[in-house]
Backbone as CSV, one residue per row, in Angstrom:
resi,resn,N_x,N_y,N_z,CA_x,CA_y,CA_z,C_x,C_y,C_z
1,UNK,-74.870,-40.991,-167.804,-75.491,-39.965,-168.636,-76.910,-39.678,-168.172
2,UNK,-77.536,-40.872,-167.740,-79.087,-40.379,-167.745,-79.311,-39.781,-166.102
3,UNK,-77.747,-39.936,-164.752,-78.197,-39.659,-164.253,-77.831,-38.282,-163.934
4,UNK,-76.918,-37.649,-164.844,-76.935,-36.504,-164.980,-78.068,-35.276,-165.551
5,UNK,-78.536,-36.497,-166.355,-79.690,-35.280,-167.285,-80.531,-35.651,-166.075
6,UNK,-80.844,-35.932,-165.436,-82.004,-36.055,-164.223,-81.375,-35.506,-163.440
7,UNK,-80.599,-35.080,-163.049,-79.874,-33.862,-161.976,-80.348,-32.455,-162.475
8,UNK,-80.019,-32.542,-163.566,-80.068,-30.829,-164.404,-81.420,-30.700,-164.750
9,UNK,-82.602,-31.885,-165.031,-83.649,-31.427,-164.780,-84.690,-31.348,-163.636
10,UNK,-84.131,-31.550,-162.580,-84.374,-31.732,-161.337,-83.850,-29.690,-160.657
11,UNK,-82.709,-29.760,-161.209,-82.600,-28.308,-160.823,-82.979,-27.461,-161.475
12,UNK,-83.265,-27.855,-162.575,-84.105,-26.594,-163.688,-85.515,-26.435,-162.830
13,UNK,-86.362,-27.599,-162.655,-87.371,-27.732,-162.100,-87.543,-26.808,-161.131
14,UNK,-86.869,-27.291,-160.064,-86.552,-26.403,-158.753,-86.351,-24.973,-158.861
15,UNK,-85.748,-24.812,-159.877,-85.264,-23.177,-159.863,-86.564,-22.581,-160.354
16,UNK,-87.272,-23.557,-161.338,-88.415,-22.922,-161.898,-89.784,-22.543,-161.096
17,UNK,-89.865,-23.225,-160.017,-90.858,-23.593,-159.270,-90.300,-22.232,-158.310
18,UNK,-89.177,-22.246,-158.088,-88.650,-20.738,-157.016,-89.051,-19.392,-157.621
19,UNK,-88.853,-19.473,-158.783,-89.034,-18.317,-159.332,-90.631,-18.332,-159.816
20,UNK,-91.421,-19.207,-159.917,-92.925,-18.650,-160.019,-93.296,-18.685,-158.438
21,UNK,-92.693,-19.123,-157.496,-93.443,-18.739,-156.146,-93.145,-17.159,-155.337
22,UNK,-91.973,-17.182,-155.898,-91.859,-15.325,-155.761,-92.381,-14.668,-156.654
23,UNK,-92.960,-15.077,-157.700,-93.591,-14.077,-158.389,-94.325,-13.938,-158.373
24,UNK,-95.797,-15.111,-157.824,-96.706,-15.055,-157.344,-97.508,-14.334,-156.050
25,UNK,-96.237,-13.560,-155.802,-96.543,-12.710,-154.293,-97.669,-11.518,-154.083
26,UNK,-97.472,-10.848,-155.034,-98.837,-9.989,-155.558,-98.726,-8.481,-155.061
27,UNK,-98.425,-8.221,-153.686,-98.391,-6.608,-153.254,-97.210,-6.125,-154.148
28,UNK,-97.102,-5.249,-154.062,-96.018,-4.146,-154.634,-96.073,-2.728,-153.817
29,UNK,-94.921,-2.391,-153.226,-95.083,-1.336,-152.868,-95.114,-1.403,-151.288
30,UNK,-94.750,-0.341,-150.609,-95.108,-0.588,-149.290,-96.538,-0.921,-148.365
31,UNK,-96.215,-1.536,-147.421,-97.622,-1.840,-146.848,-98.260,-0.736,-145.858
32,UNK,-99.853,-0.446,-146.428,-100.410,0.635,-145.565,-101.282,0.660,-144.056
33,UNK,-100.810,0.997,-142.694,-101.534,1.133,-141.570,-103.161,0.662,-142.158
34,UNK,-103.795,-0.079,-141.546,-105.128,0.539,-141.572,-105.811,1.373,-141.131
35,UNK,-107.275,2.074,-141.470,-107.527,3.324,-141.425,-108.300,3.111,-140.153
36,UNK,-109.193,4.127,-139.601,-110.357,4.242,-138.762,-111.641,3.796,-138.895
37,UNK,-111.493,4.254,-140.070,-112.666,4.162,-140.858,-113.157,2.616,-140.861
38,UNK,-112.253,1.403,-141.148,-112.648,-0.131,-141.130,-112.796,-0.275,-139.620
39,UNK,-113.149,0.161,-138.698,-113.049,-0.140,-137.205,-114.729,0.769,-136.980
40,UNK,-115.974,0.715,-137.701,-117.031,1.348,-137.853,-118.376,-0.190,-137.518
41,UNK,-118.830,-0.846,-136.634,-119.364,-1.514,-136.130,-120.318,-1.271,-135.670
42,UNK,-121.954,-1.844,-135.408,-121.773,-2.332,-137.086,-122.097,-1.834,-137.728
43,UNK,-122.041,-2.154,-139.234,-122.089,-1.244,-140.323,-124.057,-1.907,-140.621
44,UNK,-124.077,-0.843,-141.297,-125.564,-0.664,-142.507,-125.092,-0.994,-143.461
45,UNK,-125.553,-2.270,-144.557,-125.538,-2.691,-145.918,-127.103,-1.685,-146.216
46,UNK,-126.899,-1.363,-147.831,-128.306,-0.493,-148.340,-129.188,-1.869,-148.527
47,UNK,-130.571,-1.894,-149.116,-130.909,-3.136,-148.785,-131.641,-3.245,-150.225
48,UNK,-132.103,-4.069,-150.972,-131.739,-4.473,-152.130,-133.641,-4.552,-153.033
């Protein structure tokens, strides 16, 4: 008995841990080229 309930919470675990690491992924949506514009070297910060 107990080493069943330690199987099933061993795979609950697991499944749980799968499903917050894909959900943790964060983009949505397709990914965009970068522009020209970030390729501007070097840049001017305004100064404070």
């Amino acid at each position: 008995m107990t080493n069943s309930l330690l199987k099933r919470g061993t795979i609950l675990t697991l499944a749980i841990m799968l499903g917050l690491s894909v959900a943790a992924c964060g983009k949505k949506g397709p990914l965009e080229p970068p522009t020209d514009a970030g390729q501007e070297y070097p840049r001017d910060y305004p100064s404070q």
